[in-house]
N, C-alpha and C positions, 0 to 999 in steps of 0.2 A: 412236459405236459403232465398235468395232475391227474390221475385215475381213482375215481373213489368208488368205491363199493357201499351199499346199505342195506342191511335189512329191513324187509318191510314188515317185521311180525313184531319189531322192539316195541313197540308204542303201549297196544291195548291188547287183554286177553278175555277172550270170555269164557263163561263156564260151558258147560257140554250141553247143561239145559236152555242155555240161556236165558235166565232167569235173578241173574246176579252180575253186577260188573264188579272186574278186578282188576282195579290202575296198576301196571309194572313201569311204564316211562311218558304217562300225558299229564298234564297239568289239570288245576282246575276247571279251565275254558272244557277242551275235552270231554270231561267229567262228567261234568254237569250238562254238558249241549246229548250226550250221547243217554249220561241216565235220565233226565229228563224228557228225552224223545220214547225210552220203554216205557216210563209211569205214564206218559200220556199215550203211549199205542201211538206214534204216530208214526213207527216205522212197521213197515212188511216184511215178514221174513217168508221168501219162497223157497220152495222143496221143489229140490231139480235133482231125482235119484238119492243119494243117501248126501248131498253137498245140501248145504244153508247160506246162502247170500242174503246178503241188506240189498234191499231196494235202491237204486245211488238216487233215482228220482226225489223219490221222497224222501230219501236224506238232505238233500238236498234242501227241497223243498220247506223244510221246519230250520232249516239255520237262521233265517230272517226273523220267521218265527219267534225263534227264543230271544234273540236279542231284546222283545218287548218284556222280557223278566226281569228283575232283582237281580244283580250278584249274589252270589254267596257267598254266607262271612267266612272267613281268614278260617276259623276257626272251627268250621263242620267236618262232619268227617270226611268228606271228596276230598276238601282240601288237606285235610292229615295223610289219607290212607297216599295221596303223590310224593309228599314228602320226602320220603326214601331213595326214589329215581333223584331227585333234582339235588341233594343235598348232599350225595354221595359223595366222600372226600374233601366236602367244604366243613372246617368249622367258625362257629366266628356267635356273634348273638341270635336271638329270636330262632332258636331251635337251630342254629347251625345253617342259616338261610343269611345271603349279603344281598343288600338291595342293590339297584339300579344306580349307578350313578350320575347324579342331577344331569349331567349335558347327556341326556335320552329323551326316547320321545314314543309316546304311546301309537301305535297306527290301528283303526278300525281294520276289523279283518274283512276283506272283499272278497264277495259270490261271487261265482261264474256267471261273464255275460253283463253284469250290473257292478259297476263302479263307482262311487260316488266321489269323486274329487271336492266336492265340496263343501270333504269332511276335516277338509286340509286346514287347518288353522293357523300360523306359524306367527309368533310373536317375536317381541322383540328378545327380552327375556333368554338367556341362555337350554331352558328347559321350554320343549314344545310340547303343550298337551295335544295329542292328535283327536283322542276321544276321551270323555267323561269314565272314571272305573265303576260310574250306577251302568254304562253302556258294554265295557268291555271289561270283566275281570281278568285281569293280566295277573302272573306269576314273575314279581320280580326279581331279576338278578343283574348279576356282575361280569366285567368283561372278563373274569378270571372263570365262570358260569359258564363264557361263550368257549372257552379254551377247551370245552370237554368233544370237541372233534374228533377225538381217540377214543369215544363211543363208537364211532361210526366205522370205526377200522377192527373192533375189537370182533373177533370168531366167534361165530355165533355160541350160544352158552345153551347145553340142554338142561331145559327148564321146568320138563315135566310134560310140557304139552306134548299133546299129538298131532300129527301131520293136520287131523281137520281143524283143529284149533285158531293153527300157524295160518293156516290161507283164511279164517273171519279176521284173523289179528290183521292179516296183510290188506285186504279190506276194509278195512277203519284207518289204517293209515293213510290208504288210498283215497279215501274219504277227505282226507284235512287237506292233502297236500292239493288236491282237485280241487277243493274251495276255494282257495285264493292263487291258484296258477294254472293261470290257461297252458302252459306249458305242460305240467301233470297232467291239466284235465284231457288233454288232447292225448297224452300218452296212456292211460288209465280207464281211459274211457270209449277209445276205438279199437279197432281189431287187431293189432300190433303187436309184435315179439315181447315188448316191456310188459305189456298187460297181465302179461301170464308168470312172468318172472321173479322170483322173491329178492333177486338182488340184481341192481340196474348198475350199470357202467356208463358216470359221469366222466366224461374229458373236457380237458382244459377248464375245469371250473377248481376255484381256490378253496380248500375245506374247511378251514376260518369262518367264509362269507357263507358256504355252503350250511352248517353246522349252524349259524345266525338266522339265516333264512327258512330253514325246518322249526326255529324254536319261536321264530317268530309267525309262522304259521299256527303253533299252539296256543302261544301267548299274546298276539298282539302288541307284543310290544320287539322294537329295536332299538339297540345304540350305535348311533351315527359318529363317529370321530373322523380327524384328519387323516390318522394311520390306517384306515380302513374303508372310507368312505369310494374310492376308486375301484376296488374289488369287490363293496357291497352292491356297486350299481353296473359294473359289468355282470354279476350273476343274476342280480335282478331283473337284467333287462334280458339275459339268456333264461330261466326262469317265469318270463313276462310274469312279474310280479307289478301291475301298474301303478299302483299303489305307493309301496317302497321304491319303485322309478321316481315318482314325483317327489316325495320327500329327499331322496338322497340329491335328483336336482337342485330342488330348493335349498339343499344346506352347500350346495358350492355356488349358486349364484347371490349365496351373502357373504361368499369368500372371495368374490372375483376384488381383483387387484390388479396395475399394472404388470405387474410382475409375474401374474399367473395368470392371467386370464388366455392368450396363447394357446398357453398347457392345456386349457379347460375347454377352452373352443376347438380345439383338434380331438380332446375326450372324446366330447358329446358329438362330434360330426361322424366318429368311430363307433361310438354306442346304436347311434342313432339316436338321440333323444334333441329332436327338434327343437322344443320350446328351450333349453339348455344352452344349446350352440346360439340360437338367435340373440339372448339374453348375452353371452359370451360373443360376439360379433359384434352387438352393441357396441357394449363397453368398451370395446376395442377400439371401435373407430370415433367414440366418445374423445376416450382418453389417447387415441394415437400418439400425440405430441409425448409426452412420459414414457409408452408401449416401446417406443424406439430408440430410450435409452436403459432399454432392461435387457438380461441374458438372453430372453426367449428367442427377439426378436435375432440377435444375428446368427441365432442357432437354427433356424428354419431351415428348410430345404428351400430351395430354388420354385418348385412348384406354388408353394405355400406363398411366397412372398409375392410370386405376378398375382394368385387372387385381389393379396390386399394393395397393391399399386393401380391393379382394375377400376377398384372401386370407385364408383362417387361421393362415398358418404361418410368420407374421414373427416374430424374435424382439425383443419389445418389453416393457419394464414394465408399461406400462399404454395404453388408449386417447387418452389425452389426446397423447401422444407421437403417432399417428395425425393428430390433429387438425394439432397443431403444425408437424407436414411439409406436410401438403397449404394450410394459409395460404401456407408459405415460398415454397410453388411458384405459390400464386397472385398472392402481393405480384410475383413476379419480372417477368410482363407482365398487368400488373393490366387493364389495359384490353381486351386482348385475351381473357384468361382468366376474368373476373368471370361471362361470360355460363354457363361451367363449373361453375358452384361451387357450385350446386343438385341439379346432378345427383351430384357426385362427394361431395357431402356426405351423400348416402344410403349411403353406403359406409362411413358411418363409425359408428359401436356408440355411438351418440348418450346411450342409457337406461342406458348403465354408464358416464355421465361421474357426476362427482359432483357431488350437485343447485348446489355452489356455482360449478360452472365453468359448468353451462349458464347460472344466472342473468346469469353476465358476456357470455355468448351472444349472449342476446339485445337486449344492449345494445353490439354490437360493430356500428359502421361497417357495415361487410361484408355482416352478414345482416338488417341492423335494416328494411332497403327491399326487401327480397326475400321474396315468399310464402312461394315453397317452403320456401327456409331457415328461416320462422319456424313451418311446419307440421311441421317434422321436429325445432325444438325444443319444441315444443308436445307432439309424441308423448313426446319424452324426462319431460318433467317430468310427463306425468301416469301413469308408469311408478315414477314415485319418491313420487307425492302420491296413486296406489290400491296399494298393494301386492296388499289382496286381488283385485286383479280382475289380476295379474299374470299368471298362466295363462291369463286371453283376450287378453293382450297378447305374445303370443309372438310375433316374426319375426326375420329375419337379423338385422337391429341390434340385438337383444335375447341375441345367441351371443355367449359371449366370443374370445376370440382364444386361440389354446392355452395359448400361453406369459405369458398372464395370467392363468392360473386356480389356477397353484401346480401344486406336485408333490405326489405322491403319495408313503409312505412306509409301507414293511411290515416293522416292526416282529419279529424272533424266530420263538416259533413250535413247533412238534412237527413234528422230520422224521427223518429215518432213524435220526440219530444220538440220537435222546430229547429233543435240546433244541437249537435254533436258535438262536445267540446274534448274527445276522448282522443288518445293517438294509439293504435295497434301497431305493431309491428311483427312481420312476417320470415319465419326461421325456413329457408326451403329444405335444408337436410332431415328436421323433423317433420315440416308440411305443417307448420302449428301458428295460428295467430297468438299473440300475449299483449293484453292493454301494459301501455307502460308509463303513457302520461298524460295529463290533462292541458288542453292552453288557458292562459289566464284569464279566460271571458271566450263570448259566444262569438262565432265568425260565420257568417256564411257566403258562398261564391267568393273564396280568397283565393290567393296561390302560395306556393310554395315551391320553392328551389332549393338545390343543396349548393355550397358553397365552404370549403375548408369543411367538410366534413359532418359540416352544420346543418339543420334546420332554418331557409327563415322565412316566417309566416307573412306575408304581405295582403295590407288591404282587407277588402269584403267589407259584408254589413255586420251589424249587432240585431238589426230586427226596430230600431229604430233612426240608423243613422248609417252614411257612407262611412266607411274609417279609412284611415292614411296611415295607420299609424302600422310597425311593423315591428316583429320578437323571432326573437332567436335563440331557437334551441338546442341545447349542446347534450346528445345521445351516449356520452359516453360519462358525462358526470352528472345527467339529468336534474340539469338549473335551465332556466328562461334569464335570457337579458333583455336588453329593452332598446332597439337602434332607430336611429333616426328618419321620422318619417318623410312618406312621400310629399311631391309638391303637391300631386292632387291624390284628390278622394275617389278610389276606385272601389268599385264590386264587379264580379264577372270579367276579372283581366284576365292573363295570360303570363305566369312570370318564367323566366328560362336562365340558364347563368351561358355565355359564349366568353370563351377566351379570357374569362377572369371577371369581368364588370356582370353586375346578372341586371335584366331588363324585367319590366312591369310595362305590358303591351295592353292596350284599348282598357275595354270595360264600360261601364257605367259610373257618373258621378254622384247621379242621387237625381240629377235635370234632364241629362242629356247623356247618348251616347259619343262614344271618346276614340279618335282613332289617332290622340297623342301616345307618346312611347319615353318610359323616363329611364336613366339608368345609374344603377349604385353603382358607385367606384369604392370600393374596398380597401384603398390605400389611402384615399382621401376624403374615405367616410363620408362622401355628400350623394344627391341623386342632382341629376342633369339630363334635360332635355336631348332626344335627337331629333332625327326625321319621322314627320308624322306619314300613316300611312295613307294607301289612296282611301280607304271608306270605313267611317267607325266600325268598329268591333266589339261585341259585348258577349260573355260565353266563348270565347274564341277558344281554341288551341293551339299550343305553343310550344315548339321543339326546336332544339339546333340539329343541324346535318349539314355537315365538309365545311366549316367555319363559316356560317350564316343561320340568322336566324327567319324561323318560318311562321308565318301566322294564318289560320285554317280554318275558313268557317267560321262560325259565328253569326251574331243578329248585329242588323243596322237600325234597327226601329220598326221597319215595315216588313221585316222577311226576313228569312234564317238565308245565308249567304252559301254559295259553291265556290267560290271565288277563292284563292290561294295568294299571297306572293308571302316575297323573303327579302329580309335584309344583311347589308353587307358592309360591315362597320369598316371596314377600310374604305367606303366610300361616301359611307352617309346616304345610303340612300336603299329605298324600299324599289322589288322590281314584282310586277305578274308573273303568276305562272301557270299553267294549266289547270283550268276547274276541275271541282271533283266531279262523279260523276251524280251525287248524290246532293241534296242542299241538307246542310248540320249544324243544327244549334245544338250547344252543350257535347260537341265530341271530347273523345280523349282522343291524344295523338303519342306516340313515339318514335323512333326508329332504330333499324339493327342493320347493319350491314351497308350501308351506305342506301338503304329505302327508308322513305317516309311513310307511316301507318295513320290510315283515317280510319277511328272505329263508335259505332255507335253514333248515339245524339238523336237530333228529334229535326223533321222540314218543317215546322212552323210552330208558331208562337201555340202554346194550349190554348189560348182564347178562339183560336180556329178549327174551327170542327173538322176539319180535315188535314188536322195535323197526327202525323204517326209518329212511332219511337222505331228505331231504324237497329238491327241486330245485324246489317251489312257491315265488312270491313272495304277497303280498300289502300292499296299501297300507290305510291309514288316513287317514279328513279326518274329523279333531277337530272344525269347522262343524255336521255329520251323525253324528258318533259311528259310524261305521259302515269296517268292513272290505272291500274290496274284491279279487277276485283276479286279478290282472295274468299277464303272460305270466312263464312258465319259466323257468328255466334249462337251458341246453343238458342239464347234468349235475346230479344229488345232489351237493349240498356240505353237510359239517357243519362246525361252527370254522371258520366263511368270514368270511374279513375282509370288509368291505365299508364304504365312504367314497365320498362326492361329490366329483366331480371336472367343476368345469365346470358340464355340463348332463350330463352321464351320471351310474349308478351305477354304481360297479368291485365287482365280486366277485372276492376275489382268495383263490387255493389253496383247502386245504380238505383233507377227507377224504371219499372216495366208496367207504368200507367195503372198499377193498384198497390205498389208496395215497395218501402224502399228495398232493398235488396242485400244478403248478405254473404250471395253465392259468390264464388270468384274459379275464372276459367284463367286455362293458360294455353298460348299460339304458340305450335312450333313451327316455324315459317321453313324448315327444311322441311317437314311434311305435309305441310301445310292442314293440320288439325289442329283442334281445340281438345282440349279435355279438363275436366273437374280440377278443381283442389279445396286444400282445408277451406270452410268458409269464414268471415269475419266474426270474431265475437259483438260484432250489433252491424244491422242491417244500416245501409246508409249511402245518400248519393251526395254528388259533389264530392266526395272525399279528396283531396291532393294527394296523390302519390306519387311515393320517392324512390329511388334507391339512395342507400349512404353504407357505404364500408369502413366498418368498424376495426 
């Protein structure tokens, strides 16, 4: 442990009249902030018996004060008569004084109580100006400048003064070190043993960093490197220098790297410096895929590593990549870490491995002797061999991870302009929408399926005509191709992909409503006719659930419908099923868990005045034939996209009878609430939404 001693009387001496200053070890900031304050009278001196103190108030008070002055040049005498202190035993040019070297950086000196963060400026640029030197006349030097820490240890040296001298001198030092650290100020300024003391005993702090941070109390200026940057900000943050806290953050979160960031995210969670660790978090679960083939990671402790297996917000392909780290880090001190690997293996979303990786599971070495591990792939596998009892099998291992559930993508749309021709897509680990493509012409009431991974847009209007015709967009190398259209001309269908063939259900032709059903075969590139259903549908909704497809509501011409059924391509044929309990035009539908979702939509045509926009949800279990009514929505939405993401439902834009919409909520059906998320970069209803994993 480091022990430093200092004296408080090196700095400044005055004369007995007070009436003259005499620099022995402060710079020109000092200087000039101190003789400046006698020629304007702006300090008090009180008579307390035969002692003389400064005011600290209104010392205080005038340091903001002067900063509205000029520097002073290089070349007056404040700045000659210091020269002496600072240049002792340097020689080199410009009178024996070595500048700064370039990778430094100027910091405004900060009052007590009042910080101004954003003074912080940091460029790209290897040299960061912190402040202007018309703002801050800094005294520059060198890290060889900073090496004079053997000031600080040297025996006091009688100088001539007298005992009263020594306690104003100890006083002005108290003065500088009180300005910029709440630390000081709190020591120097309340009624405490240090107060009175002419030398203070620092522990565990590094004399280096220490030595740096005194001169940069005088000088406003610091130099920031690698070899020092750890110990400038552990003193800085025991010092609460807030100031030099923010900067020395700033110069390692332009240093994070795979390879260090670890290091630096464990720093700052030890420092405390929040905004640090977060930035350092990030990046981590940014970059995880690389993080996990670097030294840090198998050098963890045990504690460290369940945090980050906790987490949801790694960005990973899939779970098995989870798996495949935490082995790496167990093989590395197998003997030591083995007794770990139970517990940390509950960490890991065991029931979304796939049923062929767990079989090799549990024929792995590793976990073939171990309980636990064989109860927690015992859990996984019968997660895969009941589906239906999967809803009682809900816990954390059973949540995907964000960035393996795919993205979301909202399709077009009705917005200000009449026709949306944009495509957003939805990051849920960042919570961020990002336009990323446009379709080639206007659509509106189309649909949209995914299929091989694809985009393909089917049908709708242009604003002057039904179209047939149908595009396909591939999200990972963002081209549109051009596939072969439908037999008829829909708007307001319903399109769904089941078991490989994907369907274009009901709509409108441009004449008449359509409760025909066509179907693309993707092998044989054509569309073909099934079974039509019992009553057209236009605006309908359309989901698959347990290998049939379901068609929801909807308008026949005269009424928005309640009426349900579902088709079952092994037989060709469409059956009823129980109404909802609401009638809905323009719903969106999906389903999780082996339930169907009715959400939103509107009971009647708008040209009826007593038609409303409905912000009820309701589910369906096909088991029971039976409807159920779930929680809300915040809002009325009609033409609400809606797609599963994950473990939620997204509701996304919409029309709430004055505006399209660009809000979007998400359902978690295991709690059954809604809450906020990012909202759309353009407001818009109709929108098709997808999910597609990338």
């Amino acid at each position: 442990m480091n022990v430093i001693y200092f004296p408080l009387h090196l700095f400044v001496v005055y004369s007995r009249a007070y009436t003259s200053l005499v620099l022995v070890g402060c710079t020109n900031l000092c200087a000039v902030l101190f003789a400046r304050c006698l020629d304007d009278h702006l300090v008090s001196l009180r008579m307390s018996g035969s002692r003389k103190e400064f005011d600290v108030k209104q010392i205080l008070k005038i340091r903001w004060r002067w900063f509205g002055h000029q520097a002073s040049s290089p070349n007056s005498t404040v700045d000659s008569q210091q020269g002496e202190f600072w240049n002792r035993g340097q020689t080199g040019a410009n009178g024996g004084r070595k500048f700064l070297d370039p990778c430094s950086l100027q910091l405004p000196l900060a009052s007590i109580g009042y910080r101004r963060s954003s003074q912080l400026d940091f460029q790209n640029s290897p040299s960061w100006p912190m402040a202007s030197t018309s703002e801050v006349p800094a005294f520059e030097f060198t890290a060889e400048d900073c090496g004079g820490a053997h000031w600080l240890d040297r025996p006091e040296v009688d100088d001539g003064t007298s005992e009263e001298e020594n306690e104003s001198d100890s006083s002005s030092c108290r003065l500088v070190l009180s300005s910029v650290s709440d630390y000081f100020a709190a020591m120097f300024t309340n009624d405490v043993r240090e107060a009175r003391q002419e030398e203070i005993k620092m522990e565990g702090v590094e004399p280096n960093s220490l030595w740096s941070l005194i001169q940069y109390a005088y000088t406003g200026r610091l130099e920031l490197k690698e070899d020092n940057i750890e110990c400038l900000l552990s003193t800085a943050c025991l010092l609460q220098l807030s100031q030099v806290v923010e900067a020395c953050c700033k110069f390692l979160m332009k240093q994070l790297h795979p390879s260090n960031c670890l290091g630096i995210r464990s720093f700052a969670d030890a420092q405390g410096c929040t905004d640090l660790h977060k930035v350092a978090h990030n990046y981590t679960m940014e970059h995880f895929m690389e993080v996990i083939r670097n030294q840090e990671f198998v050098l963890l402790p045990a504690s460290e590593i369940a945090k980050l297996l906790a987490s949801d917000d790694m960005n990973i392909p899939n779970e098995e990549t989870i798996l495949n780290a935490l082995l790496t880090w167990v093989r590395h001190d197998l003997e030591q870490r083995r007794k770990d690997l139970s517990k940390l293996l509950a960490y890991i979303r065991l029931p979304l491995l796939a049923p062929q990786f767990l079989a090799d599971m549990e024929n792995n070495a590793l976990f073939r002797d171990d309980i636990e591990c064989q109860k927690l792939i015992m859990e996984a596998m019968k997660y895969h061999l009941l589906p239906e009892r999967r809803p009682m099998l809900q816990s954390p291992r059973t949540k995907p991870r964000k960035s393996t559930v795919g993205t979301l993508f909202a399709v077009g749309g009705m917005d200000s302009t009449k026709g949306a021709t944009s495509i957003e897509k939805y990051d849920l680990r960042t919570n961020m929408w990002t336009p990323v493509a446009n379709m080639n012409g206007r659509r509106l009431q189309f649909g949209v399926a995914v299929l091989d991974d694809k985009l393909y847009v089917v049908g709708g209007r242009d604003g002057l005509k039904t179209l047939n015709t149908v595009e396909c967009y591939n999200p990972k190398t963002k081209t549109w191709s051009v596939m072969p259209p439908m037999s008829t001309h829909r708007h307001g269908l319903g399109v769904a992909v089941l078991e490989g063939p994907m369907y274009a259900v009901g709509g409108h032709d441009g004449w008449s409503y359509l409760n025909t059903v066509e179907r693309w075969d993707p092998q044989a590139r054509q569309w073909n006719f099934v079974a039509t259903m019992s009553t057209p549908r236009s605006t309908v909704g359309v989901a698959v659930l347990s290998g049939k497809l379901y068609a929801v509501g909807g308008r026949d011409g005269s009424s928005c419908l309640k009426s349900v059924e579902c088709f079952d391509p092994h037989t060709n044929k469409w059956t009823l099923c129980a109404q909802m309990s609401k009638r809905r035009g323009g719903v969106g539908v999906t389903t999780w868990n082996g339930l169907l979702y009715a959400i939103g939509g509107h009971d009647a045509p708008a040209s009826n005045v007593t038609s409303r926009l409905s912000d009820c949800v309701e589910r369906y279990d096909p088991k029971t034939d039976m409807w159920t009514a779930v929680a809300s929505m915040s809002i009325s939405r009609d033409a609400v996209g809606v797609c599963l993401l994950g473990d939620k439902l997204y509701a996304v834009g919409g029309y709430d009878g004055q505006a399209y919409l660009n809000t979007v909520e998400a359902y978690d059906p295991q709690t059954n609430e809604w809450t906020q998320v990012a909202p759309l970069c353009l407001g818009r209803a109709g929108a098709c939404v997808v999910t597609v994993k990338l």
